[in-house]
RODO-2510 file (C-alpha; in nm, 4 decimals, decimal comma):
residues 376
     n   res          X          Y          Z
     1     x     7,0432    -2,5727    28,4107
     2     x     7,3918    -2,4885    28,5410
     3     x     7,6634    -2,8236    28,5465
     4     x     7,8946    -2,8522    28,8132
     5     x     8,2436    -2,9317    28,6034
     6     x     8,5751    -3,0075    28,8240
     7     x     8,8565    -2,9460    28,6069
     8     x     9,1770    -3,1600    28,7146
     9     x     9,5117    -2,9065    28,6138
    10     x     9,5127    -2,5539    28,6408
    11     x     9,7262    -2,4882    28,3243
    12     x     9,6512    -2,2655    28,0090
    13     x     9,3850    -2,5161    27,9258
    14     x     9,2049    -2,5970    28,2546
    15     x     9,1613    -2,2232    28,3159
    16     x     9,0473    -2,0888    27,9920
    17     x     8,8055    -2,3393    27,9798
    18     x     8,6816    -2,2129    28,3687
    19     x     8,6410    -1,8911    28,2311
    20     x     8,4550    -2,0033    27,9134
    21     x     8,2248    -2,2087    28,0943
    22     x     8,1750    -1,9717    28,4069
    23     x     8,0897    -1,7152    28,1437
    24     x     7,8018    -1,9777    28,0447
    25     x     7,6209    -2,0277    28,3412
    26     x     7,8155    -2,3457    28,5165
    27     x     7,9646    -2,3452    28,8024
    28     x     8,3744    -2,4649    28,7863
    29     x     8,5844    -2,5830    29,0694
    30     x     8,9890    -2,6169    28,9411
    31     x     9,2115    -2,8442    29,1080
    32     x     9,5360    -2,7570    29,0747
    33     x     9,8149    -2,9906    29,2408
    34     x    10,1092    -2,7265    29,2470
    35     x    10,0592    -2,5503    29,6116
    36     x    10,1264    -2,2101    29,4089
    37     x    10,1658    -2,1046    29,0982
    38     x    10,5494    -1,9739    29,0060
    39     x    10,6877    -1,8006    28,6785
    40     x    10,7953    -2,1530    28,5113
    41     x    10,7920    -2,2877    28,1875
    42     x    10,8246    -2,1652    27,8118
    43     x    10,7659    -1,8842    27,5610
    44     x    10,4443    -1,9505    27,3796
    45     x    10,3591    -1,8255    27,0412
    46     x     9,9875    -1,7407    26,9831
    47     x     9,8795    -1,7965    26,6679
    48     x     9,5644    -1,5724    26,5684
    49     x     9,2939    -1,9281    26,6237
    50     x     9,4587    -1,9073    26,9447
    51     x     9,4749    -1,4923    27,0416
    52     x     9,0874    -1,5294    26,8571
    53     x     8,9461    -1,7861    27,0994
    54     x     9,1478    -1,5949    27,4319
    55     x     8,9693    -1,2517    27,3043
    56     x     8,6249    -1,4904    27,3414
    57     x     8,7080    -1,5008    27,7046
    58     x     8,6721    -1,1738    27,8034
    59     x     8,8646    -0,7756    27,7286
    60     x     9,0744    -0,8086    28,0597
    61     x     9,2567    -1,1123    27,9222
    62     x     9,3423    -1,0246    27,5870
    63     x     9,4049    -0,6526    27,7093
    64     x     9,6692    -0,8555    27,9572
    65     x     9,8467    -1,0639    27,7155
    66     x     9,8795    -0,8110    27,4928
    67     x    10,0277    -0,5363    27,7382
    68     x    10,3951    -0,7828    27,7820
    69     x    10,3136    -0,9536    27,4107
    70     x    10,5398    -0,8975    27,0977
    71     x    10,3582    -0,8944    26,7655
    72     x    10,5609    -1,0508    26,5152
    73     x    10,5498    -0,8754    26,1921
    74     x    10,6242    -1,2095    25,9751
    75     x    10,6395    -1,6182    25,9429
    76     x    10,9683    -1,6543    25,7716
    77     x    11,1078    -1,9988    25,6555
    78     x    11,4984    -2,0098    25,5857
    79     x    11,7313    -2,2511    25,4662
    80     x    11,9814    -2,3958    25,7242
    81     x    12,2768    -2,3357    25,5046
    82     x    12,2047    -2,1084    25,2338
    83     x    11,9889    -1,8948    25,4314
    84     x    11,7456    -1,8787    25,1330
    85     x    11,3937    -1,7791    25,2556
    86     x    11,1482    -2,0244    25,0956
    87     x    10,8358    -1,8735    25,2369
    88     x    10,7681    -1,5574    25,3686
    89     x    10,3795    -1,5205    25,5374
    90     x    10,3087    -1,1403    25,6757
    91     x    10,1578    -1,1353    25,9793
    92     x    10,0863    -0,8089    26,2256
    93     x     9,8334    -0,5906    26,1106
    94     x     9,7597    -0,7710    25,7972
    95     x     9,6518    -1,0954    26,0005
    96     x     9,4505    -0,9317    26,2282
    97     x     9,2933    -0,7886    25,9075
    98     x     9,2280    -1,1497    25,7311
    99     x     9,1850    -1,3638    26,0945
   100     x     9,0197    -1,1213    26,3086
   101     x     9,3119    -1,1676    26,6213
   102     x     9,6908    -1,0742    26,5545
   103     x    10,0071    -1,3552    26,5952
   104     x    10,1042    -1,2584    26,9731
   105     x    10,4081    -1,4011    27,1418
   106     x    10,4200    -1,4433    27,4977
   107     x    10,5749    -1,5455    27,8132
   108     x    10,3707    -1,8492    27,9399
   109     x    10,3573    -1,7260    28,2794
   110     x    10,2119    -1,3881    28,1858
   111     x     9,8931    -1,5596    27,9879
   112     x     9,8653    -1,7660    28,2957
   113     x     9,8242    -1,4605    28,5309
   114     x     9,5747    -1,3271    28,2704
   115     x     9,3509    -1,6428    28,2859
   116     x     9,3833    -1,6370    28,6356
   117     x     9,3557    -1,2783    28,7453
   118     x     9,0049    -1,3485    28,5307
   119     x     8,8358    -1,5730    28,7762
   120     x     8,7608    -1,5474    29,1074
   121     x     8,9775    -1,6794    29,3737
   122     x     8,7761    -1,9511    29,5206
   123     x     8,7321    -2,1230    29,1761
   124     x     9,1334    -2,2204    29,1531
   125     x     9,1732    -2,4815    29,4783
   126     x     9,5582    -2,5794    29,4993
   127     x     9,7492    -2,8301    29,6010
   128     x     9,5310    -3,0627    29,5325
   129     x     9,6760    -3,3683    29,3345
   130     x     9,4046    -3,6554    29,2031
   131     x     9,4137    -4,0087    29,3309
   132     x     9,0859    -4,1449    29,2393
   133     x     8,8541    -4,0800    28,9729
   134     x     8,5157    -4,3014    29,0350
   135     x     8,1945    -4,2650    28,8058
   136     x     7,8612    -4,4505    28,8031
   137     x     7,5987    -4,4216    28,5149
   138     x     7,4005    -4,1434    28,5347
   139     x     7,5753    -4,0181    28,8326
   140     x     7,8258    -3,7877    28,9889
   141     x     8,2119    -3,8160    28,9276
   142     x     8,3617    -3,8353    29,2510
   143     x     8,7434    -3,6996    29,2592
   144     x     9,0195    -3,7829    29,5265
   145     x     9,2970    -3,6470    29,6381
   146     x     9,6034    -3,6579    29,8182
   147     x     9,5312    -3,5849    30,1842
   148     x     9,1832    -3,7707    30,1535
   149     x     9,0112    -3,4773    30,0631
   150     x     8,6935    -3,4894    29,7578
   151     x     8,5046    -3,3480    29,5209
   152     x     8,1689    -3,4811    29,3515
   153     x     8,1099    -3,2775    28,9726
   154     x     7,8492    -3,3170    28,7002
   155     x     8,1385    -3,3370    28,4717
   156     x     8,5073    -3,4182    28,4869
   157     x     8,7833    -3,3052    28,2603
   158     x     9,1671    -3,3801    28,2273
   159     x     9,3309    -3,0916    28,1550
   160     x     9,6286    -3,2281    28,3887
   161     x     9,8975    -3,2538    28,0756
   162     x    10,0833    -3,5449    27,9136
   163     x    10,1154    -3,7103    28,2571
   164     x     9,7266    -3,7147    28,3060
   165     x     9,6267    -3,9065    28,6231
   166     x     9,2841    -3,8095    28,4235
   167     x     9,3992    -4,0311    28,1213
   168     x     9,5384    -4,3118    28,3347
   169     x     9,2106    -4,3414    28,5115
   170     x     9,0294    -4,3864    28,2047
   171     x     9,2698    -4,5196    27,9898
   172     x     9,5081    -4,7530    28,2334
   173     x     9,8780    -4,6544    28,3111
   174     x    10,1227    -4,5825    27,9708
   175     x    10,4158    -4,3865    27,9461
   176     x    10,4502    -4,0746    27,6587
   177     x    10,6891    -4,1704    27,4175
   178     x    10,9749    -4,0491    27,3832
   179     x    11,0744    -3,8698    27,0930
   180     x    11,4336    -3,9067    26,9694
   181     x    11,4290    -3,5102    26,9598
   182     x    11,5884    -3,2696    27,1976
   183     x    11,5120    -2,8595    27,2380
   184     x    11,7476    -2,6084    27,3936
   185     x    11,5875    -2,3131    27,4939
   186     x    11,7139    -1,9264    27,5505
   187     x    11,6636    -1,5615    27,5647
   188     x    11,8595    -1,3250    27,4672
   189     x    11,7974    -0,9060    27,4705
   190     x    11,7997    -0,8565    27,1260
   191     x    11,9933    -0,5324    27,1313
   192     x    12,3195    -0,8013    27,1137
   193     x    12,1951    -0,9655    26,8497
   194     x    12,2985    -0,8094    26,4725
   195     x    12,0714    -1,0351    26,2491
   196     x    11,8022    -0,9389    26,0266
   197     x    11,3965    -1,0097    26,0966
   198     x    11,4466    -0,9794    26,4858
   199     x    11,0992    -0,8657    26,4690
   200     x    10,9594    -1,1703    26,3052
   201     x    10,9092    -1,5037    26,3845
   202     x    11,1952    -1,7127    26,2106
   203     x    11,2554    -2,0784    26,1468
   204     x    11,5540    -2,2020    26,0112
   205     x    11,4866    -2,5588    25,8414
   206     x    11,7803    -2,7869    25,9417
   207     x    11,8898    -3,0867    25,7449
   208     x    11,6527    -3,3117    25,8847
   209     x    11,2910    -3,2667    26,0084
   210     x    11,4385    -3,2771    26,3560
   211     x    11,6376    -3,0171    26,3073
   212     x    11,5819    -2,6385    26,3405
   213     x    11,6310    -2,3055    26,4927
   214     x    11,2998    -2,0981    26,5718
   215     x    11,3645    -1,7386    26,7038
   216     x    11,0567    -1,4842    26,7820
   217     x    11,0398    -1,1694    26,9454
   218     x    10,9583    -1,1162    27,3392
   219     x    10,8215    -0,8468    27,5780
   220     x    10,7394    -0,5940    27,3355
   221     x    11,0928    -0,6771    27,1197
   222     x    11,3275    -0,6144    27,4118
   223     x    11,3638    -0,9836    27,4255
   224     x    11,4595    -1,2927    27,1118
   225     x    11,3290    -1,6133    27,2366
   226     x    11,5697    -1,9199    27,0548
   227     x    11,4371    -2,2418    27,0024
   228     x    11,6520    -2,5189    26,8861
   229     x    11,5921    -2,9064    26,8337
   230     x    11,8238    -3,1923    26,7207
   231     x    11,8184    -3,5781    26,7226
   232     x    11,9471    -3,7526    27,0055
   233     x    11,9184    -4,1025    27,0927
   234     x    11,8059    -4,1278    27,4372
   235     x    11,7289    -3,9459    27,7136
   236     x    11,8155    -4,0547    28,0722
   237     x    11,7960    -3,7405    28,3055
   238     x    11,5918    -3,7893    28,5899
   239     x    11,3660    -3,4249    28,4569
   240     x    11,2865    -3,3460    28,1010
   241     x    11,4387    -3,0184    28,1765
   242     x    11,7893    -2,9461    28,2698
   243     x    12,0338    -2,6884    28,2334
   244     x    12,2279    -2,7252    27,9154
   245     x    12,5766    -2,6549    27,7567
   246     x    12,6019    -2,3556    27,5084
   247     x    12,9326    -2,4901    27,3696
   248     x    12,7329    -2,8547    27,3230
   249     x    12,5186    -2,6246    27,1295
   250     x    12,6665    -2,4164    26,9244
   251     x    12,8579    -2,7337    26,7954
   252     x    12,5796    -2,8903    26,6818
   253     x    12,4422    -2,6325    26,4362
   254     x    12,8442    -2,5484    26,3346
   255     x    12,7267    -2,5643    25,9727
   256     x    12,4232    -2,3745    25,9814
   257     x    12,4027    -2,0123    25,8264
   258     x    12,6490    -1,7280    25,9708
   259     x    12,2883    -1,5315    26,1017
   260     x    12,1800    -1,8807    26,2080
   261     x    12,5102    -1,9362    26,4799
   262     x    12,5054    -1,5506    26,5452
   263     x    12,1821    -1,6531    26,7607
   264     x    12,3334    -1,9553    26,9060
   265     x    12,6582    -1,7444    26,9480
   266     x    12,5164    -1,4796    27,1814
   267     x    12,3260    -1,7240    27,4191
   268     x    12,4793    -1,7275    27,7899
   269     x    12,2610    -2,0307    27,8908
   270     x    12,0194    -2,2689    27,7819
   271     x    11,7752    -2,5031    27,9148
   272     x    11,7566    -2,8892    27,7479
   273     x    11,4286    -3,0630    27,7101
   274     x    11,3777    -3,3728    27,5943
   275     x    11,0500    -3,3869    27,3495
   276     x    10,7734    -3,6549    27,4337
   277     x    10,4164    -3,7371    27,3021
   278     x    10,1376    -3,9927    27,2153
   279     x     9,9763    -4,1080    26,9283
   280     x     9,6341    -3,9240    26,8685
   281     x     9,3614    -4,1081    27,0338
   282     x     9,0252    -4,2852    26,8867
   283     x     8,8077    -4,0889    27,1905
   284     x     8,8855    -3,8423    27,5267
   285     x     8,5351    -3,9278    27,6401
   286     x     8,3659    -4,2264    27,9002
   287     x     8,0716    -4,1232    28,0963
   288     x     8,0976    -3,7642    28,2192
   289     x     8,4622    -3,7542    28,1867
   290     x     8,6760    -3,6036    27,9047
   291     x     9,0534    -3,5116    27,8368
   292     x     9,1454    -3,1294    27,7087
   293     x     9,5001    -3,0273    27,5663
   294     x     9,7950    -3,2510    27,6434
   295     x     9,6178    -3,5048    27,7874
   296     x     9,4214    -3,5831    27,5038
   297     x     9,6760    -3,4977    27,2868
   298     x    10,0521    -3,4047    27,3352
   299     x    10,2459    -3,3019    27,0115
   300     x    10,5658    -3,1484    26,8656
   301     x    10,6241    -2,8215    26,9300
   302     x    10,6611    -2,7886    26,5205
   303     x    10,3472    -2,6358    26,4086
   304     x    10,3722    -2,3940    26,7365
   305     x     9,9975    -2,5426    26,8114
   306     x    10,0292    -2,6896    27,1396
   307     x     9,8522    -2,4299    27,3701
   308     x     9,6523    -2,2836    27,1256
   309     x     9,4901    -2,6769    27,0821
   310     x     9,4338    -2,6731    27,4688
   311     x     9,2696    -2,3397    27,4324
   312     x     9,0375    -2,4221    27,1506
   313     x     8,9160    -2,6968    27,3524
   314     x     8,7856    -2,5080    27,6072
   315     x     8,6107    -2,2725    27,4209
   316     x     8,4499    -2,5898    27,2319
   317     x     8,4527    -2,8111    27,5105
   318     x     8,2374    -2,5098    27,7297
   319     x     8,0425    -2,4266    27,3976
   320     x     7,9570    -2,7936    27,3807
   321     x     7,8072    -2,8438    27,7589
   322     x     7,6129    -2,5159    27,7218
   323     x     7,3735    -2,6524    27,3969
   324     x     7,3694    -3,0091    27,5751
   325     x     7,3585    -2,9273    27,9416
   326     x     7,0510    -3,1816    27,9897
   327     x     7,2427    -3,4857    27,8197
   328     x     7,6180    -3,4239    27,9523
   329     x     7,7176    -3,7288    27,8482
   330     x     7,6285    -3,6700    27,4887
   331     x     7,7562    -3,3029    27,4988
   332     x     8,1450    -3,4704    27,6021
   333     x     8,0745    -3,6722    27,2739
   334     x     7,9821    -3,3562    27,0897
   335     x     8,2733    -3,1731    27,2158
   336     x     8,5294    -3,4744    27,0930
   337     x     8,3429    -3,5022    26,7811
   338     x     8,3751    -3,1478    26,6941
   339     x     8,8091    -3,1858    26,8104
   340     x     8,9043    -3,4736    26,7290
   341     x     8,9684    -3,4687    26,3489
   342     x     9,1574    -3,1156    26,3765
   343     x     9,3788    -3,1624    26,7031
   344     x     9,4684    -3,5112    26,4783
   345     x     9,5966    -3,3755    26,1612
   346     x     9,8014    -3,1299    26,3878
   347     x     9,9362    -3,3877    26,6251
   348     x    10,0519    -3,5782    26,2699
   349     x    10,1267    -3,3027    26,0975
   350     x    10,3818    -3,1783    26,3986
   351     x    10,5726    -3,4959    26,3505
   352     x    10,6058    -3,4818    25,9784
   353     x    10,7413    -3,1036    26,0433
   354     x    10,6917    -2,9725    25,6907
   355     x    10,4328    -2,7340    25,7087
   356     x    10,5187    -2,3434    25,5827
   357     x    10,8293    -2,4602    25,4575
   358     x    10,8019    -2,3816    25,1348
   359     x    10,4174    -2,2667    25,0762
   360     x    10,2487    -2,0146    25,2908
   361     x     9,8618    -2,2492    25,3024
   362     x     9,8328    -2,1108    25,6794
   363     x     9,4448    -2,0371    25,6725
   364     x     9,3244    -2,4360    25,7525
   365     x     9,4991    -2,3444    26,1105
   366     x     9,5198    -1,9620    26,1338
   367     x     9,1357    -1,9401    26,0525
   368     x     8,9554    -2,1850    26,2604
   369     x     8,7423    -2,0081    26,4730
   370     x     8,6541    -2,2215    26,7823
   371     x     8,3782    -1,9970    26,9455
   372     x     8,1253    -2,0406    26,6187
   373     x     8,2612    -2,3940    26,4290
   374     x     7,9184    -2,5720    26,3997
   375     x     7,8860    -2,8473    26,6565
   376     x     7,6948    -3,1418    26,6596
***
């Protein structure tokens, strides 16, 4: 029996789980409220349980993410100060040996084109920003949207990010929290940069578990995306993005390593975000409605595990609707079930920020496969 699911958001999340569930029979509508989709946001690194679960989807996308990708050849940890590396985790070749998928990095936009170029173009309806969410038992979900337009679906799922209209429908209005942490972002062509491991991913451990410097490799190595974070106390600009100050920045990681400022040193520009999440939730599900990603659960960018989470919910969440397609209701519950314990730990264990720094126990994250972990 095919399901008619409406996915709210048309973001890495919403559209791998289109193509995972298209792949199994249902029929998807995406509604997208951007009126197009532009080259915006962040580099993403892609763990192998993430570049494993996109390779489900289909050869065209993971031939497409890999054709711009970098493969990094390492996880390094180093010392802010001293430098000293305290773990050292290869990666390349030899995790595509022991996890079946490689570590990719990528520009966000690029896996985006690949998850779209891999459905057709009537599935993806833009400009279309929810309203209303109404659901009786038993029944339809009926969606609205701005211009009075609608949809009625089997099945309805939030993958509209950490401002979910999804989640405020089901849950009531809150506000994500914000974090006390702020992230400068940059890329630089790496032939100006003279510092070792440009082909690995790198993170520099600052004094404080707010504090760091990530650096990975981008578009094949031509590129070194820098990622920085620091404390600050509030945060009052009117976006969470906004162009930053390179002298701001390089003053506040004066003391770090010489290789660790060389980085910071050669950056023309940067971008300032201020980091925001919420605390992990006791269910995504009521009736045939569920959350996927950031709106179920938003999380420090510290574990690198943000899209790959979204993306190993779709491949569960469309897994989970195929073997229960005659109860849907009990196939959302299967689906949370399955998620919620692992997209927890990694929502807590982003805020702690200690993971790899000084043991290389990678495998609980790195191996999870989500197209065969047993469901209920």
């Amino acid at each position: 029996m095919s399901v008619h699911v409406g996915i709210v958001g048309g973001g890495i999340g919403g559209l791998a789980a289109a193509i995972a569930l298209r792949d199994l029979g249902h029929e998807v509508a995406v509604f997208e409220q951007a009126p197009e989709f532009g080259r915006v946001g962040a580099d993403i690194n892609l763990t192998p349980n993430a570049v494993r679960a996109l390779d489900g989807l289909g050869a065209s996308v993971g031939a497409a993410i890999r054709d711009t990708a970098a493969r990094p050849t390492y996880r390094i940890s180093r010392t802010w100060d001293t430098g000293e590396e305290t773990s050292r985790l290869e990666m390349g070749d030899a995790a595509e040996r022991k996890y079946d998928a490689p570590q990719l990095t990528v520009h966000r936009a690029d896996l985006l084109s690949a998850l779209e170029d891999a459905l057709p173009d009537d599935v993806i309806r833009l400009g279309h920003r929810l309203t209303t969410l109404e659901q009786e038992p038993g029944g339809p979900v009926r969606l609205g949207f701005d211009g009075g337009t609608s949809a009625e679906v089997d099945v309805a799922v939030g993958a509209d990010g950490i401002h979910s209209a999804v989640r405020s429908a089901l849950l009531g209005k809150e506000s994500p929290e914000f974090t006390g942490v702020v992230a400068f972002r940059a890329v630089v062509p790496s032939d100006r940069l003279d510092v070792p491991n440009l082909d690995a991913f790198t993170k520099w451990w600052g004094p404080d578990p707010e504090t760091q410097i990530v650096t990975f490799p981008l578009n094949r190595g031509r590129d070194t995306f820098i990622f920085a974070t620091t404390p600050q106390d509030s945060w009052t600009e009117e976006s969470w993005t906004t162009p930053g100050d390179v002298v701001e920045l390089r003053a506040m990681y004066e003391h770090f390593h010489p290789e660790a400022r060389a980085l910071l040193d050669a950056c023309d520009s940067v971008l300032k975000s201020a980091l925001y999440v919420r605390d992990p939730l006791p269910q995504w599900s009521s009736g045939r409605t569920t959350l996927l990603g950031d709106a179920a659960h938003p999380m420090m960018p510290f574990m690198a595990q943000g899209a790959a989470m979204s993306i190993e919910d779709a491949v569960v969440l469309a897994r989970s609707i195929a073997l229960g397609e005659d109860d849907v209701e009990q196939a959302l519950k299967a689906y949370e079930t399955a998620r919620l314990p692992r997209t927890g730990r990694i929502q807590i264990g982003s805020r702690g920020n200690t993971w790899l720094k000084s043991s290389a126990d990678a495998d609980w994250v790195y191996a999870y496969d989500a197209w065969n972990v047993t469901l209920g």
